[in-house]
Every structure is written in structure tokens, then in C-alpha cells.
N, C-alpha and C positions, 0 to 999 in steps of 0.2 A: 377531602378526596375519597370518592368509592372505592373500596377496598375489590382486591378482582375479582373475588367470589360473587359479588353482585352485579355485574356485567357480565362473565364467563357463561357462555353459550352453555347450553347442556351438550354434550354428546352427540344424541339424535335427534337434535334440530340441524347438524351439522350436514351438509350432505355429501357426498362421496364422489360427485363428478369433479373433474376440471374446472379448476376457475382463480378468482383473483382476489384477493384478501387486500385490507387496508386497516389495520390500527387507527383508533382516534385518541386523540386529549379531549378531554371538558369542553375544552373551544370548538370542538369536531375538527380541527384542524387535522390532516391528514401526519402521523409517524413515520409509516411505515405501509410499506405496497408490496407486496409478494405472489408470486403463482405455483401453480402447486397442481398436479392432474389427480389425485385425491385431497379436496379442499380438509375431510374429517381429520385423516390421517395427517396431514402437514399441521392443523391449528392445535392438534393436539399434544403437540409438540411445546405448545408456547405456554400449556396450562399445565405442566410439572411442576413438583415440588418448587418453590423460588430457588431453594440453595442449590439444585441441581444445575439450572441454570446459567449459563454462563454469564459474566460480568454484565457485559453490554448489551445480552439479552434480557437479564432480567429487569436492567434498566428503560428497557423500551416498555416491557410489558405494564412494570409498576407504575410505569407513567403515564401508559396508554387508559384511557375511559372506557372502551368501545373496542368491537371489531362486528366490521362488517364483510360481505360479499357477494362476487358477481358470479354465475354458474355461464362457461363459455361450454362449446360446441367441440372443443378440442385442447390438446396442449401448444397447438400452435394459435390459435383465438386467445389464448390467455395468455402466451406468452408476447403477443403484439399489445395487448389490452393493457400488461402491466409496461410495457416500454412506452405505450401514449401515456397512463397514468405516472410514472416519474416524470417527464418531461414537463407535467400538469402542473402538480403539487409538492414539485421539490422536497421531497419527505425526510425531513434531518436526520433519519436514522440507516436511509436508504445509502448503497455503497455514491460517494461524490468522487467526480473527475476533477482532476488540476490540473491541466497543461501551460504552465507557462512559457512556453514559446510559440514561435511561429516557424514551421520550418519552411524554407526555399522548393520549388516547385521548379520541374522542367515542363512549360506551356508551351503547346504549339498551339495559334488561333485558327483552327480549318473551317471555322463560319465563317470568317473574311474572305471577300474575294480574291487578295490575295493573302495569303498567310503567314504569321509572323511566328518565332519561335524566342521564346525571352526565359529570364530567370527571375522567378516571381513569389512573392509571401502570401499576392492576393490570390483568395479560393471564391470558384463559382465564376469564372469568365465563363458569361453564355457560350457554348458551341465552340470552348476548347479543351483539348485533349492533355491531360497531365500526369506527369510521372516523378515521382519520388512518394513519400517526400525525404530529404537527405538532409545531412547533419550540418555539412560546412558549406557555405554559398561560394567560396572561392576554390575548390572545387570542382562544386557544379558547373561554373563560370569556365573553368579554364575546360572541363570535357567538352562545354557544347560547342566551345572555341575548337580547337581542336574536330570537333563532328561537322565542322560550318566547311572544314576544307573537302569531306565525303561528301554532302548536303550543302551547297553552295544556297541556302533559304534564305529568306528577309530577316535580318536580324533587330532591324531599325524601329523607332519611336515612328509614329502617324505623319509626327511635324517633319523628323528629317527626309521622309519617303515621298510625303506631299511636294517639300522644297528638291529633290532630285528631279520629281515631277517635271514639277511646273520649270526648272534650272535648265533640264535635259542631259546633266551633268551625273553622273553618280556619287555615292559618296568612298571610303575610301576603303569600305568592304567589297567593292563591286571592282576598283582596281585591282585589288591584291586577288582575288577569285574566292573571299567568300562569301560571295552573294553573288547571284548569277542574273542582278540588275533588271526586275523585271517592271524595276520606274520608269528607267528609258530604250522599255522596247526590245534589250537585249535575249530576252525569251518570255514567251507567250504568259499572260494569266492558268493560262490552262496547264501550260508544262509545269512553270512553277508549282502547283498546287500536286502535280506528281511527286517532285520531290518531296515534296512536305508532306505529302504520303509516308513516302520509301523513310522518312525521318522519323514519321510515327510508328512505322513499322519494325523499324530497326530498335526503337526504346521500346516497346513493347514484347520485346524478347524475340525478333527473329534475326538475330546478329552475325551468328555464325551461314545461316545460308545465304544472306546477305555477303557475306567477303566472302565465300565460295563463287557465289555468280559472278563477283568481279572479278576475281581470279584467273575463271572460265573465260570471261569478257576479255580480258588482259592477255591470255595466251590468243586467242583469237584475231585478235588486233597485231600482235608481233607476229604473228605468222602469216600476217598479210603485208605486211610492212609496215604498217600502220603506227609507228614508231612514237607520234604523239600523240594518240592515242592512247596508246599502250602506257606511255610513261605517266599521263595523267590519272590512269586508272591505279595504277603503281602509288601514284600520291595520294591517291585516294586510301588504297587498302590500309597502308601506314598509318596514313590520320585514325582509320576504326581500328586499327590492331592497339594503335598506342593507349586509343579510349578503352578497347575493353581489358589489356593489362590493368587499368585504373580499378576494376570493377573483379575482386575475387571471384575465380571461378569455386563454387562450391556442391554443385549436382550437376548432372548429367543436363542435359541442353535442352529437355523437354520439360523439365520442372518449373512449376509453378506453383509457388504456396509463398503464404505468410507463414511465420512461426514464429510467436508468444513465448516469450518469458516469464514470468511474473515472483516477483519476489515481495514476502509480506511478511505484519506481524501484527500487532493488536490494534494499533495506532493508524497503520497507512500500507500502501503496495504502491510499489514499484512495478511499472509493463513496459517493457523491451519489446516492438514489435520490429523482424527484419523483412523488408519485402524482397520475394526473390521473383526474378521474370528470367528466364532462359536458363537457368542454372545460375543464375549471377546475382547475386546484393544488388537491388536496384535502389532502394531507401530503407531507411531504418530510421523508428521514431519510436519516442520513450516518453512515458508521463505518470504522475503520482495521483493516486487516487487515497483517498480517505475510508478506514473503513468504522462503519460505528455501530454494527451490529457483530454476533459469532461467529465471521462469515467463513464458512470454510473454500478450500481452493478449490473446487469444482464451482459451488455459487461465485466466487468471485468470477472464474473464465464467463459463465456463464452473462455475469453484467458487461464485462469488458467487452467481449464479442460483438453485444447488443450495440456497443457504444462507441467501436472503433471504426466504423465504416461508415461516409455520409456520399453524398453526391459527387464529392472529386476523389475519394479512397474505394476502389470495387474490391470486392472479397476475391482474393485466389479461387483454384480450383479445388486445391487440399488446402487445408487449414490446419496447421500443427500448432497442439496448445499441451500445457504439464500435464493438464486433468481434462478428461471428458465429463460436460455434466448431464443430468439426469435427463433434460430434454432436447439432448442433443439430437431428434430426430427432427422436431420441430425449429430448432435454428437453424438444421440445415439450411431449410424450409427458406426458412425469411431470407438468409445469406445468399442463398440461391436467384429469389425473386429480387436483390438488390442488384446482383449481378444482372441480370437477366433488365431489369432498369435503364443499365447503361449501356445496351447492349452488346458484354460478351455472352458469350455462348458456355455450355458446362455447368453440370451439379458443382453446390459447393458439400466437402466432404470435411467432417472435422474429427480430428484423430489426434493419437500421441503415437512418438515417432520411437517405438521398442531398439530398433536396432541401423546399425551401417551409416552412411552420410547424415540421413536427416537428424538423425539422435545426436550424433556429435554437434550439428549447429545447433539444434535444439538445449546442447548442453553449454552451447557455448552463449547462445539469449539469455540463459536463466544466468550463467555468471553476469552477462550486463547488467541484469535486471538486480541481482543481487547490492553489485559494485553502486548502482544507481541511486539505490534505495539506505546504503550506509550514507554516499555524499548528501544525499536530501537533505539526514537526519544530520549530519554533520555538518553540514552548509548552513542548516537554519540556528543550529545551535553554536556554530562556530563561529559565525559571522558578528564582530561587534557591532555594530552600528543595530544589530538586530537585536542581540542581548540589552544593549543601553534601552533602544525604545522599548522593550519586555520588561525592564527596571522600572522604566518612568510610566508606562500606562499601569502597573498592576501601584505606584506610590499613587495615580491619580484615580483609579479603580475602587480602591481601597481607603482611600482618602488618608494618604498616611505623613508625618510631616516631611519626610524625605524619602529617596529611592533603597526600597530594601538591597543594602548591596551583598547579603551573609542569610541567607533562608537553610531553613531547617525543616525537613518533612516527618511527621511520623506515620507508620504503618503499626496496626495489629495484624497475628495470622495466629491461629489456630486450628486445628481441627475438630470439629464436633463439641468444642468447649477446652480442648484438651490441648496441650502442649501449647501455654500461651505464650508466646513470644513477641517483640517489637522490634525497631528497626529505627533509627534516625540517618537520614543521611545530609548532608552539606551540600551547597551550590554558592560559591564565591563567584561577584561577577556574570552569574549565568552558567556556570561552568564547575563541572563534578568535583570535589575535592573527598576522594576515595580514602583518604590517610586520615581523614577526620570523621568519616560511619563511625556509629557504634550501634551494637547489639544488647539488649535486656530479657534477660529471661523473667517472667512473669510467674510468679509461685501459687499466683491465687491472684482472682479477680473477679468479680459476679459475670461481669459483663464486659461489653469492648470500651464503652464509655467507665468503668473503673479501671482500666487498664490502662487507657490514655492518661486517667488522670494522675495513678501510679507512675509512669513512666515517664510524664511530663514532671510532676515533685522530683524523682530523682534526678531529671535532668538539669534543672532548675536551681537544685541546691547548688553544682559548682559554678555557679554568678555570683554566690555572695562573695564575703569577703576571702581572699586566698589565705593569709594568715590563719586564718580563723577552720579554713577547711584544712591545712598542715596542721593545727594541735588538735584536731579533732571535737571542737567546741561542740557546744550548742547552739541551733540554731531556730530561733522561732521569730519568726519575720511578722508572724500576722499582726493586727492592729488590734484586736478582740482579743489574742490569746487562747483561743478557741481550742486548737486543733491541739493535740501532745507532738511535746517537743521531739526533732528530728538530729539526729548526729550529722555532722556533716561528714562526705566520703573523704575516700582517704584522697592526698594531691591525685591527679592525674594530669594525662600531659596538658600543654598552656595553652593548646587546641579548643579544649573541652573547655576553656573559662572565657572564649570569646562571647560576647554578647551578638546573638541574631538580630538581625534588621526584621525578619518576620516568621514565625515559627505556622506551619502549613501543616495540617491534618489531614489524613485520608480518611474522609469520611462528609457527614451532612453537618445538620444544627447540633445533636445529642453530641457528638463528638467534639466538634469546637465550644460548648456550652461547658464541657467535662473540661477542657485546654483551661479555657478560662477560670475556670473557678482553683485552676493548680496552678494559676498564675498570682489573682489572690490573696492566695494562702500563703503563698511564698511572698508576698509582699513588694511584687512585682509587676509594673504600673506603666512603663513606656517600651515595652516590647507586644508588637500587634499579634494576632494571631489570624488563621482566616482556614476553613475546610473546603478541599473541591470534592464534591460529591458525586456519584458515577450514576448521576441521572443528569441527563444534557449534561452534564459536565459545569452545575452550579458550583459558584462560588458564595462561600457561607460566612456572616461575620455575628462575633456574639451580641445577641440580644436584639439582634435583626429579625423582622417579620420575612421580608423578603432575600431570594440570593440574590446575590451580583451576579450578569449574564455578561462574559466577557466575548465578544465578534470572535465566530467559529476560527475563523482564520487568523486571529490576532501572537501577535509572541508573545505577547502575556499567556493568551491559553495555554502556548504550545510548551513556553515555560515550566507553567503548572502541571500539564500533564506528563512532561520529562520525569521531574522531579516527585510524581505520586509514584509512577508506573518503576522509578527505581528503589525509593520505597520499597514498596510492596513486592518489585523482586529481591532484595537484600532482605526483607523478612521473612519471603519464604524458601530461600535456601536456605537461613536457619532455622525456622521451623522445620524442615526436610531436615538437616541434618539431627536434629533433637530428636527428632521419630525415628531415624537411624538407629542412632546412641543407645536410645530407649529400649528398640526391638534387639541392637544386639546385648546389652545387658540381659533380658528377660532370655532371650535362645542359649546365651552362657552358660544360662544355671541350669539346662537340660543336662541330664550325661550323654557321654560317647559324642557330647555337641560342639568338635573346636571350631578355633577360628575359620579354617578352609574352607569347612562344611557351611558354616554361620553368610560366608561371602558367597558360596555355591548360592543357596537358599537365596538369596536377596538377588542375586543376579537373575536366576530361572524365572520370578517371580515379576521380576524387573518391579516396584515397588511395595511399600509397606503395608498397602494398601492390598495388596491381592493377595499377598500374605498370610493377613488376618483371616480374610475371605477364601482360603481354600480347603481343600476337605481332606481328610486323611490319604485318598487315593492322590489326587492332584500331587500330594507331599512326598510321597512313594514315589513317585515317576520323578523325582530328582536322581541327579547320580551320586551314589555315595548314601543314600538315607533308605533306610529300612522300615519294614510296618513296624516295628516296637519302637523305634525311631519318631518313627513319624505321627504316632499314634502321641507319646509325649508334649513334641513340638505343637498338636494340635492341642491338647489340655493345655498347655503353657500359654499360649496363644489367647486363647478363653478366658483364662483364671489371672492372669499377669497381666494382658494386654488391652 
């Protein structure tokens, strides 16, 4: 595989207009698709140091062969060019949608002659008009019930409308008054299709002057004497007051926006979108998306937007989302011409909502979205039947004699070489067993792969025999005798002496090839091992040429990547806190330095890390610390640190 530097563009072959990047593999298969209205300035981005780089970015880059690009005319040319180029080349790295559901749909059909109004999953009825989409179908079922006694419309199937038809009879909406029977004759095709108007009209957010004019209409009629008249206009207003108590009033009567949630983390996000029409919740829909690149929450809004509106969903006129992103002038743009598609009328305008009504629902989507986004995680991991298949494809994956029922991760973290620490953590079943982590401090290691293999030896020793680790024996397992004998640790609890069904590395081949040979040595021969590596998300087995590529969507992946990602967080809170410990031992031995001060200093600074990195003055503008002060703390810093 080409290393980047022989691929990496120069500089100024790069060019500075607007356009649209695409990452390659070897296969030229497309990675990655991105837009950018200065192409230099964004790809330069991706050619920093590697370690600078974030996880999942540097995994794209080291994997990517190639980049290439297309020079558009605008940031809106590029921002259409990269949503036809996802659509094209489904780029693994690019953000992915999940939506599994279907939600219920209020359909009126106004291309029929005459037109029907139903409760429906399917999208794209030529030449009808649709509104939600909403969460519960019974529900929706029982409002439009309910709207049929204001709206006396067709509510019937082809066959039973045709059979009233042809009968002359109606059926038994048309007795009770809600359908105003326009199979046999009792009002015109043409009137009908009025109401089914005033029905569109009313879902479409004109509600409240809608039961105003019946109101008007109602006092009208009683003051003529008009008394049933009047009383039916009476049953009418009822039936729309009852539907719109159903439906939170939450802005003022002229509002119309979407507004976005989004809740996220390294793995996946959550989007909470609530649709409002009149001031009122008209549908609310929520889906999980994947993310596999550094994406931050302005680029995420930014995909979602692109992706949340097709032919039966039209963009509000305001669009409230967490983050505005960089080309938000240019989505207006397209938001606008989608609108404009189906033809409403109005800019679309996209914003975040600082204060008063809209910020509270606003604040109130992002709790959904949050709330949405634990159950995801917790529904795919909590679910048995989902754990069991996650067992048995990674025993068939893996080729192992039975389903690992007892996995063991390890993590390295350090900094810069420094403070090396590990991590093991447990999943019994599928499912965390936080009383069985443990922590290893790392005193010396060349490398990550000696570290592992340090870490997995000590792990390894309490398997052997228990006796033998209570009198402290000798313990040399190998077959060759090779290696100097090891003491065994002192007991610890009966946790730490269970035998793993499969012991799981964060890392590639070097890392699993270092597992294995501390497996070896300890003379340890039917426990598997296996690395998921943070390029696609390979899986690695020793003395394999190639990784095992487990289906993006499988529970075995999602498994796996559980069990790395808490790894790797469980070792680097302690790594964090050993650079703590570290920095406050070294600020100790300053004078006039106590503890208050030592806690000031790491707070102002908020990590250890800028710490190191500031300069005498920076250290002065704390409270409490003085230039003689601070002029120490910086040599300490230097000369200790």
C-alpha cells in the first residue's frame, strides 16, 4: 500500500475555488465525498500530521490511495454535485441514514375525481397531498375520525365506493354524516372536492380561521333562525376544537418551521425532527444515522438537511437546527427550490433559535433526540435475541469451536510515549460487567505492541493454577523454557481467574500478533484472540494475511465496536487521571504552591495539556499566582514535565 506522501497533492496544484473532493482506495473505489468553497484550504486539512488527526479520520485518509476533484461555479453547484455524488457511490466513510420505520401519513387524493382521504405508510401517491408524518397510527386514525364529522369527505376504499355506486345505497359513513355521499348523488363531484379542499386547508395550518368563520357562520344562522343550521355548524366546531386540543399548541398561529434535534457521539446520531404547521406539532419523526468520519455538529446538520426532505416532506419556511453550518447560504438555496417544487411559496431560512418559544421546543427536540439515541444504543445492546446472534456470527466469523460467551478487550493510551497505561474491560453475555475492569499501569514499554504483550502476560498469569498463585510459586508455562521465570501475582478476586471465551485487542495485525505470542509464552493454547482495527473497522486474527470484514450493520460489528470504544474510554480516564497525579505531584514541589492553588491552575487551564503549553504571562492572569509564582511553575513545568 502507498504510503500518503506519495499520493498527497502538493499545495499549489490544489486550487482555491469551490468544488467537490472524493477520496480513493487502490480499487478507485470512492471513500469519501466532500464540498468545500475553498477546495486548498479544506484538503489541507486531511494532510496533517496523522496523530493530529482524529480517529476515524485518519482512518479514511490511511486507507484512501487517491484524491481527487471537481472545480464547481459556486457553493451551491457543489453542494448539489456532492448530494448527487453520495447518492451515486455510497462512500463508507460518508455520514449513513437508518430509518427503520415507516411512519403513517394523513393522505388526501385531490387528482381523483373524487377525492379520498385515508391513513397511509405508502409515499409518492401521484397528485396527493400529505401531512405528518406522525408517530402513532391510532392516533392519527382516531383525529381524522373525528375531522370526517367537520369534513364529511370520502373516506372509503375504490371497491366499497364503486359498490355504493353501482348499489345506489351508501355505506354506513354516509348514514351517520361522515361522508356527505357523493356515490349516490347526494352532493355534486365538484362540491365534494371543495370540501377536500377546506380539509387540505385546515391540515395545512389554517385551523384557527377556519373555526372562526364557523363561528361567524353559526351566529349567522341563529340569528336567522336557522336553528339547524346553526346546530350543525355547532357539531362541526366541536369535532375541530376536540382535534386541535389533540395537537399542542406551541407558537403563535403563524409559525411554520421544522426544528431538528440532533443528538450524537462517535459511533452514531440521533435526529428528532418536529414538524410545526400553524403554531401546532403536526408530525414528528426521528432516525439514526451512522457516523464514520470526525464529523462535527455543523457538518452533521449540514448532511441531515440535505437528506431529510424528498417529494412528500417540503422544507418549512424557518428551519431551526442546534448548529448552523458553513454553507448555509447555499442550502437555503436548494431548501428553497425543493419548496418551490411542490409548490409552496416562501424562502427557506435556516437558523438556531437563541431565545423565547422556539428555543424551548428547540430544547425540548434535542432532549428527544438525546432520549432516542441512549434507547438506540441500549435497545441494540439490550436486546437478547440480538446479543445471542452477536455471539454466534462473531463464533462463525471467527471460526471458533463455540460462542464466545466472556470477551475481554484491551486498550493502550499514552501520551506522546508517556504515561503508559491499559485497560481491560469484560462483556458477559453481551453485556458490560464493570465489577470485573481492571487497570495496569505500564512502567516501560518500547512500543504499543510491547505493551500489549506486557499486559496480556500479566493478565494471563491468574489462569493458571489458583493454589499455585496463593503461595506465590513459580510459574513457567512455556514448552522451550525460553523466556525467565515469572512469580505469580498475589490471589485476587475469583473474577480475575475466569477463563475468556475470546480476548479482543484494540488495534490491527502488530497488536494481535504481540496477544498472541503472550499467549504462547504462557503456554496458553484454547483461548482465541482477534484485533478490530480502526480502518473500516477490520477484524484481525493471528497469522492471517487477510482481516475478517464483518456486514457494516451486523451485531457482531456493533458488538465489537461497544466493547473497543469502552476500552479505550476506561483507559483513557486513567490515563487522564495519571497526568493529573503526575502534574499535581510536580506543582507540589513548587513553593508558596498548595493544594487550592495546584486545583485553581488545572481548572483555569481546564487541561494538562495547556498547562504545559502556557507561558509565564498566561500563568500570571490566574487568581492567586504571582510573577515569582508563575515564573517557577513555568521552569517546573519545563524541567519536571
Amino acid at each position: 500500500m502507498a504510503s500518503r506522501d506519495e499520493w498527497r497533492p502538493k499545495r499549489g496544484e490544489i486550487p482555491t475555488e469551490p468544488g467537490v473532493y472524493r477520496f480513493l482506495d487502490a480499487n478507485r473505489r470512492v471513500l469519501y465525498v466532500g464540498n468545500a468553497k475553498n477546495l486548498r484550504s479544506r484538503l489541507s486539512n486531511y494532510f496533517q500530521p496523522v496523530t493530529s488527526l482524529h480517529e476515524r479520520t485518519r482512518r479514511m485518509v490511511t486507507t484512501a490511495q487517491g484524491v481527487e476533484w471537481t472545480v464547481v461555479g459556486s457553493e451551491l453547484e457543489a453542494l448539489s454535485l456532492e448530494y448527487t455524488w453520495i447518492k451515486e457511490f455510497a462512500p463508507p466513510f460518508n455520514v449513513k441514514f437508518r430509518d427503520d420505520k415507516t411512519y403513517p401519513y394523513v393522505a388526501i387524493t385531490l387528482a381523483e375525481r373524487v377525492p379520498r382521504v385515508m391513513v397511509t405508510r405508502t409515499r409518492g401517491i401521484s397528485g396527493a397531498r400529505y401531512f405528518g408524518p406522525y408517530t402513532k397510527v391510532w392516533a392519527v386514525r382516531e383525529t381524522v375520525d373525528l375531522m370526517l364529522k367537520a369534513f364529511p369527505m370520502r373516506s372509503c376504499s375504490d371497491s366499497t365506493y364503486k359498490r355504493a355506486h353501482d348499489t345506489g345505497r351508501p355505506c354506513l359513513l354516509g348514514d351517520i354524516g361522515k361522508c356527505a355521499a357523493p356515490c349516490v348523488g347526494r352532493i355534486s363531484p365538484e362540491d365534494h372536492r371543495s370540501i377536500a379542499l377546506d380539509f387540505a386547508s385546515f391540515m395545512g395550518g389554517n385551523d384557527e380561521g377556519y373555526v372562526k368563520a364557523l363561528k361567524t357562520r353559526m351566529a349567522d344562522a341563529a340569528r336567522d333562525l336557522d336553528y339547524e343550521t346553526a346546530a350543525r355548524l355547532r357539531d362541526q366546531i366541536g369535532a375541530l376544537e376536540t382535534a386541535l386540543a389533540k395537537s399542542t399548541v406551541v407558537m403563535t398561529d403563524d409559525t411554520d418551521a421544522d426544528v431538528f434535534g440532533i443528538a450524537h457521539d462517535e459511533l452514531a446520531a440521533a435526529v428528532q425532527l418536529f414538524i410545526v404547521r400553524g403554531g401546532r406539532i403536526r408530525g414528528v419523526r426521528g432516525w439514526v444515522v451512522d457516523t464514520e468520519l470526525d464529523v462535527t455538529l455543523a457538518e452533521l446538520v449540514d448532511t441531515v438537511l440535505q437528506n431529510a426532505y424528498d417529494e412528500t416532506t417540503v422544507p418549512a419556511r424557518e428551519v431551526i437546527v442546534p448548529e448552523v453550518p458553513d454553507d448555509v447560504l447555499a442550502l437555503q438555496t436548494v431548501l428553497t427550490e425543493r419548496r418551490r417544487e411542490a409548490g409552496e411559496r416562501g424562502a427557506v431560512t435556516v437558523k438556531t433559535a437563541q431565545r423565547g418559544e422556539k428555543a424551548a421546543l428547540a430544547a425540548t427536540v434535542g432532549t428527544n433526540a438525546a432520549g432516542e439515541l441512549v434507547r438506540y444504543k441500549t435497545r441494540r445492546s439490550g436486546d437478547f435475541t440480538a446479543r445471542s446472534q452477536a455471539l454466534a456470527d462473531l463464533q462463525e466469523a471467527l471460526g471458533l469451536d463455540e460462542a464466545p460467551l466472556r470477551l475481554e478487550c484491551f486498550d493502550v493510551s499514552h501520551l506522546g510515549g508517556t504515561n503508559q497505561v491499559a485497560s481491560m474491560v469484560v462483556f458477559e453475555d453481551g453485556l458490560p460487567r464493570k465489577d470485573q475492569y481492571r487497570k495496569f499501569a505500564i512502567a516501560e514499554a518500547r512500543d504499543d505492541t510491547d505493551a500489549v504483550y506486557q499486559v496480556l502476560r500479566r493478565r494471563l498469569a491468574y489462569l493458571h493454577d489458583d493454589a499455585a498463585a496463593a503461595e506465590g510459586a513459580v510459574i513457567d508455562a512455556t514448552a522451550d523454557g525460553a523466556r525467565e521465570p515469572v512469580v505469580a501475582p498475589a490471589p485476587a478476586r475469583k473474577s480475575f481467574h475466569y477463563r475468556p471465551g475470546l480476548l479482543v485487542i484494540d488495534g490491527g495485525q502488530p497488536q494481535v500478533a504481540a496477544a498472541a505470542r503472550a499467549l504462547r509464552d504462557e503456554g496458553i493454547d484454547d483461548i482465541a484472540v482477534c484485533g478490530i482495527a480502526k480502518r473500516l473497522e477490520e477484524v484481525w486474527l493471528p497469522d492471517s494475511e487477510f482481516p475478517v470484514i464483518l456486514p457494516r450493520a451486523s451485531d457482531a460489528l456493533f458488538l465489537l465496536q461497544r466493547l473497543r470504544d469502552e476500552a479505550h474510554r476506561f483507559a483513557l480516564r486513567y490515563q487522564r487521571t495519571t497526568r493529573s497525579r503526575d502534574i499535581r505531584t510536580v506543582l507540589s514541589s513548587v513553593p508558596g504552591l498548595g493544594p487550592s492553588r495546584i486545583r485553581e491552575l488545572l481548572k483555569h487551564f481546564g487541561s494538562v495539556t495547556r498547562l504545559r503549553a502556557a507561558s509565564v504571562d498566561e500563568i500570571v492572569a490566574v487568581d492567586g499566582i504571582g510573577p515569582a509564582t508563575a515564573e517557577l511553575v513555568h521552569r517546573a513545568l519545563r524541567s519536571g514535565g
